[in-house]
N, C-alpha and C positions, 0 to 999 in steps of 0.2 A: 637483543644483545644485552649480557647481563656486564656492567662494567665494577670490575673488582680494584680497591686500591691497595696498592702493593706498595706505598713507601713505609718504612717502618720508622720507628722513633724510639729516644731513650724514656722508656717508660719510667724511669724515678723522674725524670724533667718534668713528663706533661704531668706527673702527679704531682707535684713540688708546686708548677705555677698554677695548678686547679685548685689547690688546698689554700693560694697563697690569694687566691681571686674571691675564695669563701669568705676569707678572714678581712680580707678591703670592704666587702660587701655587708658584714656583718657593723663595720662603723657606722655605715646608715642610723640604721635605728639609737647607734649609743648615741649619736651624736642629735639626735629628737630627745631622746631623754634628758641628755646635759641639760638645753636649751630649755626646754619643757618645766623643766626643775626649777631650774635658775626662772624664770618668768612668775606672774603674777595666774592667781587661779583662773578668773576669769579668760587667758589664751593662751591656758596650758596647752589643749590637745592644739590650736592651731600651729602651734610651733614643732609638734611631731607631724603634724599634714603636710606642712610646707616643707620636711627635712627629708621624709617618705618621697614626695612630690618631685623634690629635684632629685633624687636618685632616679625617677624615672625618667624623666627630662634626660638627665645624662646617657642612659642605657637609648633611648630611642635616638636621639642626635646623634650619638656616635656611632651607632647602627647605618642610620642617612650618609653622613660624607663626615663627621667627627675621625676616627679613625683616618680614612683616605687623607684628608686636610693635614692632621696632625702624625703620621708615620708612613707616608708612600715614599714607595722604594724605587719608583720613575720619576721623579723632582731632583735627581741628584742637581741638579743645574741652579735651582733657586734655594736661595740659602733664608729666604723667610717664613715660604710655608710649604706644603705639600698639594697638589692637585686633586683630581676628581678621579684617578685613574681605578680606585679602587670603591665606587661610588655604590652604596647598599652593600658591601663587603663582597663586590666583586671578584673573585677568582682570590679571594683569601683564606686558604681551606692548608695547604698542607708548605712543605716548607720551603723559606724565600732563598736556601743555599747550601748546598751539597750537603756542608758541615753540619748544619743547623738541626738537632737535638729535639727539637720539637715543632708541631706545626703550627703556622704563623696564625690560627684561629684563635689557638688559646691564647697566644699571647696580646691579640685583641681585647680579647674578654678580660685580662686581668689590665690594662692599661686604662681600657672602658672605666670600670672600676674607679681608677682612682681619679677619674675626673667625675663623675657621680661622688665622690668623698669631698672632693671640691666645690660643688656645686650644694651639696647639703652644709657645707661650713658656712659660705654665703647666706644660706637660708635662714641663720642664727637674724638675717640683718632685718627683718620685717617683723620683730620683737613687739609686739602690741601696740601697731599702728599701721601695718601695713597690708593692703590689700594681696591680696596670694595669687589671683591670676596675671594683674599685670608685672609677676615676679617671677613666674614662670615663665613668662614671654621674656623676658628679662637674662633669664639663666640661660634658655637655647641662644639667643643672640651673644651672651657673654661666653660659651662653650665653641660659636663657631667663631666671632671674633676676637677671642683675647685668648682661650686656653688653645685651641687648637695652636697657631700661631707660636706662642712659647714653647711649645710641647715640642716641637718642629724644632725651634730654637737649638736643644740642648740634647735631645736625643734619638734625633733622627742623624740618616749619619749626613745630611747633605745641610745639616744646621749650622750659624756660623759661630755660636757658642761651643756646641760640642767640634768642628770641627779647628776652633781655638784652645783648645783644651781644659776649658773649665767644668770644677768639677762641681758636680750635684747629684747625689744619689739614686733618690726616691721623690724627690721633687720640691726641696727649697724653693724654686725661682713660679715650677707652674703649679703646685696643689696650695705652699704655704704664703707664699707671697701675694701672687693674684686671688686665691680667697680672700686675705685679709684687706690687700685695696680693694677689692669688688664688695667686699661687705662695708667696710670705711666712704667709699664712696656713695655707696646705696643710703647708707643711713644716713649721711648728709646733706644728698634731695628729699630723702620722707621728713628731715626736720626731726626736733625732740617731741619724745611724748611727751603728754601735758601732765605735769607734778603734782595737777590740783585733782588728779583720775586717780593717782596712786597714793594706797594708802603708806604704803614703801616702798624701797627699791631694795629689800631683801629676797632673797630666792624663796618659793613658796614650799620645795619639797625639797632639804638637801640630801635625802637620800637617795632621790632620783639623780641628784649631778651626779651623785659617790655611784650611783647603778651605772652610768654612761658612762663617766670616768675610767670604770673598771673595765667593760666591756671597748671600748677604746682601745683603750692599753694590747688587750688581746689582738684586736681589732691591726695594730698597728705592729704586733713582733712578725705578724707577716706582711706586712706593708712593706717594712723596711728590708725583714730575712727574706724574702721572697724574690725581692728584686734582683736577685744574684741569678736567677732564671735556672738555676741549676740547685741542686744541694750539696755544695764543696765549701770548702772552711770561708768563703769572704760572705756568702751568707749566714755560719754561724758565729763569724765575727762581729757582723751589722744588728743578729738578734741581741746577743751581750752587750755592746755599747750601747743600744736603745735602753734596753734593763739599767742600764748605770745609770745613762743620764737620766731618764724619767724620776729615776729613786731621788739622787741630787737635786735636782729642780723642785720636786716636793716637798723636798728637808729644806733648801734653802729660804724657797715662799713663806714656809711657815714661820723660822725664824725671823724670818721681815718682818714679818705680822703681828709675831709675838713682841717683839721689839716696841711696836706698835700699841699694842693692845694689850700686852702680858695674858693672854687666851689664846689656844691652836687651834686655828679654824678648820674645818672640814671642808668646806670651800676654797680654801687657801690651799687647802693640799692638793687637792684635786686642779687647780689651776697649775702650781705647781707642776705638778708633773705631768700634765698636757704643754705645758712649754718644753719640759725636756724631752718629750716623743717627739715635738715639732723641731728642736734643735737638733735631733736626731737622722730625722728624715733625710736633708742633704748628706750629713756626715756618716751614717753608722757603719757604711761601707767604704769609707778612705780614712779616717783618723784613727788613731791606738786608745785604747782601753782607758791609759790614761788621760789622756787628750778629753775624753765621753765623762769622764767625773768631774775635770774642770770647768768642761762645758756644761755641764746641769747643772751647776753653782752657779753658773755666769747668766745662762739664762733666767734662772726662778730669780733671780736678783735683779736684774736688766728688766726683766721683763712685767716684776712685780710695778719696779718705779716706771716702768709705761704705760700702764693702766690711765698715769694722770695725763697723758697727750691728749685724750677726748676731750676733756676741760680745759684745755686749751687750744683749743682749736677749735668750742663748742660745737663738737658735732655727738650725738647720742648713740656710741658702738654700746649697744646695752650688753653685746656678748662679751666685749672686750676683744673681737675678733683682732683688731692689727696688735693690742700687747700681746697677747698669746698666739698667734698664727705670725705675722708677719715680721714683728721683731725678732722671735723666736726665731723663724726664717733666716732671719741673716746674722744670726747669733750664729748659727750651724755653718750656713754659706764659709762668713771670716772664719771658724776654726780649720774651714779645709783648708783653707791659705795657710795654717797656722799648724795643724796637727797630725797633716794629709803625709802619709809615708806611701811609697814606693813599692817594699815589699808588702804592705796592707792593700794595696789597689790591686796587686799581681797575686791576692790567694784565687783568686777563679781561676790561674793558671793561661788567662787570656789575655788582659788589660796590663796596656804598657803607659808607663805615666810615670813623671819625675817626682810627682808629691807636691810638699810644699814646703813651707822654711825648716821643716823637721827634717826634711831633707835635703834640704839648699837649695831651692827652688822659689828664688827669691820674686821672682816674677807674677808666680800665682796670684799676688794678695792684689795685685792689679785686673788681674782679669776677673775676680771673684767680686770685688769692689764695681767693676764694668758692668760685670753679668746683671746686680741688685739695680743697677743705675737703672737701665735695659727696660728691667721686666717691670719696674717700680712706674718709671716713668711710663711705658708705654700702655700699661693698665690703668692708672689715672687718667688720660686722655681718651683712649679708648670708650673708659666705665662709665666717663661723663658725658659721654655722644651718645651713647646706647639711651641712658638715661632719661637724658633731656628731650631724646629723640620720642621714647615711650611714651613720657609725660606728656607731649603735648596728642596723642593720640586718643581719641574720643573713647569714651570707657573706660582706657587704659589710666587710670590717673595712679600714679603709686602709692599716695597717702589715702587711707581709711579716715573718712568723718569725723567729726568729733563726737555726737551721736553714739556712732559706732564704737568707737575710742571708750568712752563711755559705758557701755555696756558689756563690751569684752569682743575679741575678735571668733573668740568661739561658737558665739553666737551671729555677730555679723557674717564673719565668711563661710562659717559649716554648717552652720545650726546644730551644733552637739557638744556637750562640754564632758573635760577631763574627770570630773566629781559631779554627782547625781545630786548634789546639795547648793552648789551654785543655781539649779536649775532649778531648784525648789525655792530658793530664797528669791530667784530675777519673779516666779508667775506665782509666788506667796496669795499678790492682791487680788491677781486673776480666777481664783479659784473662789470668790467670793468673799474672803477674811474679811476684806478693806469693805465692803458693803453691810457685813454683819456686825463688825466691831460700830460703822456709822449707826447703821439701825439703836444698836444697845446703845447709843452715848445718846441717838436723838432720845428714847423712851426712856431714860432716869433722866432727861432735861426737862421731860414735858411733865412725868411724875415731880420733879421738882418744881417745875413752878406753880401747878395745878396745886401740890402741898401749900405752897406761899400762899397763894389766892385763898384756900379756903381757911388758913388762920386769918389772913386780912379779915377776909368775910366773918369769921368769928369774934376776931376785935372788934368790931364795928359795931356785931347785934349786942355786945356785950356794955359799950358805951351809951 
């Protein structure tokens, strides 16, 4: 029996969220390169393994019960998480509703996605001291206890966020929020690196950040336009507000900086406008045009003076993930309370929603304030059981040696480095130098003083 399937679907849909699944996917790697960049030579390339690494983590867990946990459509009853109903992506093939435009696999595949984009943000947090396997173990427990969970939260429909009406795009509360505490809180059981291993804390390639940066950006017009699940004007509203704020948040940074330093840093742009894509991501499909320019000023500004929260609070975010991911976060969150229009949430021609004080919806800014409280606090307590829990497990210890620290993670946790010349300089001695250069220093020592001796000897016979 040959079984044929006959449901059809809007073929611009599934091409829309297939094209929009490539481009989430394609952050992976920007986001190894930023990191990469920004790091010190010696654990450059660990920093694109571990950012590769959790992309895969993500794709495999969500595969397992990720998915099921965070969007089953038999939980309507629990408003915290989702069940096991759809366990290995059980009987998730074609579509969950009459209406429904496309079939419920692909939109697995693109959700997947951006928790894999989450999971490699985090990954910024084992910045040259952190051992890589027990961070992987790390990320699958953070993926099925804290993001699944949030994910649930806010856009599943049996969530008690989304079914309170709060708004969040493309993921303010679970890709930029819980990245930024899970990274925040990770780097503050590994402890700081030791200052006396570095010879600075300048970024080793900045035109690798400006490569990552770039590819990001891309990375993220379909992150945010894609979410629209269809191609009708609220996703190419959400691409142009991202476009504005990113631009803002760049111009703004720099200004701070220059301010600063009367120099326009390349790093400072690029930081810049990674907070306005991140301010973006709640917003770029509920706030106006306008709304997306004040918001990339507000963020690259806000966000620039958060960089100093680390130091006070000495804990070593070397990526700066909570200034640029989770400040940013709720930089976007508060403008939906603030910018969020009515006819902006109704271009998909589906979504009905009051907005927010833009359009007298005064009440928003309460539940958008609630949402942050929510996801903030519940991933700090979470991140720090996961943690402590790992830590005390044999092997799993999450800080690297000092040793190790020492010598670069490139070579403690891969054995292979990002530059063929680091690797020349660490086995210089080994290749004999340090034996040869001994040799020549003993023999014009001994020629020296066998020289000495035989003028003594000559003064002598001469007296």
């Amino acid at each position: 029996m040959v079984y044929v399937w006959n449901e059809t679907y809007d073929s611009a849909a599934v091409g829309f969220i297939f094209m929009g699944s490539v481009l989430v996917f394609f952050m992976v790697p920007g986001l190894g390169f930023l990191y990469s960049g920004l790091a010190r030579r010696k654990s450059a390339l660990s920093l694109i393994w571990a950012v590769l690494m959790a992309g895969i983590v993500g794709i495999i867990q969500w595969y397992i019960w990720g998915f099921s946990l965070a969007f089953s459509s038999t939980a309507e009853n629990n408003k915290f998480i989702g069940n096991l109903d759809s366990f290995g992506m059980r009987n998730v093939y074609g579509k969950v509703s009459e209406n429904a435009e496309y079939p419920e696999l692909v939109f697995a595949i693109f959700q997947g996605l951006f928790m894999c984009v989450t999971l490699a943000i985090i990954a910024g947090a084992v910045a040259e001291r952190g051992r890589l396997l027990p961070h992987m173990v790390f990320l699958f427990c953070f993926a099925t206890l804290v993001y699944c969970p949030v994910t649930y939260w806010i856009w599943a429909s049996g969530g008690w966020a989304y079914q309170w009406g709060v708004l969040d795009w493309a993921g303010g509360g679970p890709v930029e929020i819980l990245s930024a505490v899970g990274g925040f809180v990770y780097s503050y059981f590994l402890g700081k690196r030791r200052e006396n291993l570095l010879i600075n804390f300048r970024p080793h390639n900045v035109s690798m950040v400006t490569l990552g940066t770039s590819i990001l950006w891309v990375g993220w017009l379909g992150f945010n336009g894609c979410t629209a699940l269809s191609p009708n004007l609220r996703a190419v509203y959400a691409l142009m507000n991202t476009n504005i704020s990113a631009a803002m948040g760049g111009m703004a940074w720099c200004l701070v900086d220059y301010r600063l330093e009367r120099k326009l840093s390349t790093v400072g742009l690029c930081s810049g406008v990674i907070c306005g894509l991140v301010a973006a991501t709640p917003s770029s499909g509920c706030i106006t045009l306008y709304g997306s320019l004040i918001q990339g000023i507000v963020a690259g500004i806000v966000c620039n003076f958060s960089t100093k929260i680390k130091y006070y609070l000495h804990v070593d975010d070397a990526m700066d993930i909570l200034a640029e991911h989770g400040i940013a976060g709720i930089v976007g969150l508060i403008f939906n309370a603030l910018f969020s229009a009515d006819w902006v949430l109704g271009m998909d021609g589906a979504t009905e929603h009051d907005g927010g004080w833009l359009t007298h919806n005064w009440k928003q800014m309460y539940k958008q304030l609630a949402y942050v409280a929510a996801v903030s606090a519940y991933s700090i307590v979470v991140t720090s059981l996961i943690c402590m829990l790992i830590n005390r497990i044999p092997g799993l210890a999450l800080r690297a040696s000092h040793e190790a620290e020492e010598h670069g993670m490139d070579e403690d946790q891969i054995g292979e480095f990002a530059y063929d010349y680091v690797e020349v300089r660490r086995d210089y001695f080994s290749w004999g130098m340090q034996n040869e250069q001994a040799s020549q220093s003993a023999t014009a020592s001994s020629l020296e003083q066998a020289e000495k001796a035989h003028q003594q000897d000559t003064n002598a016979k001469e007296q």
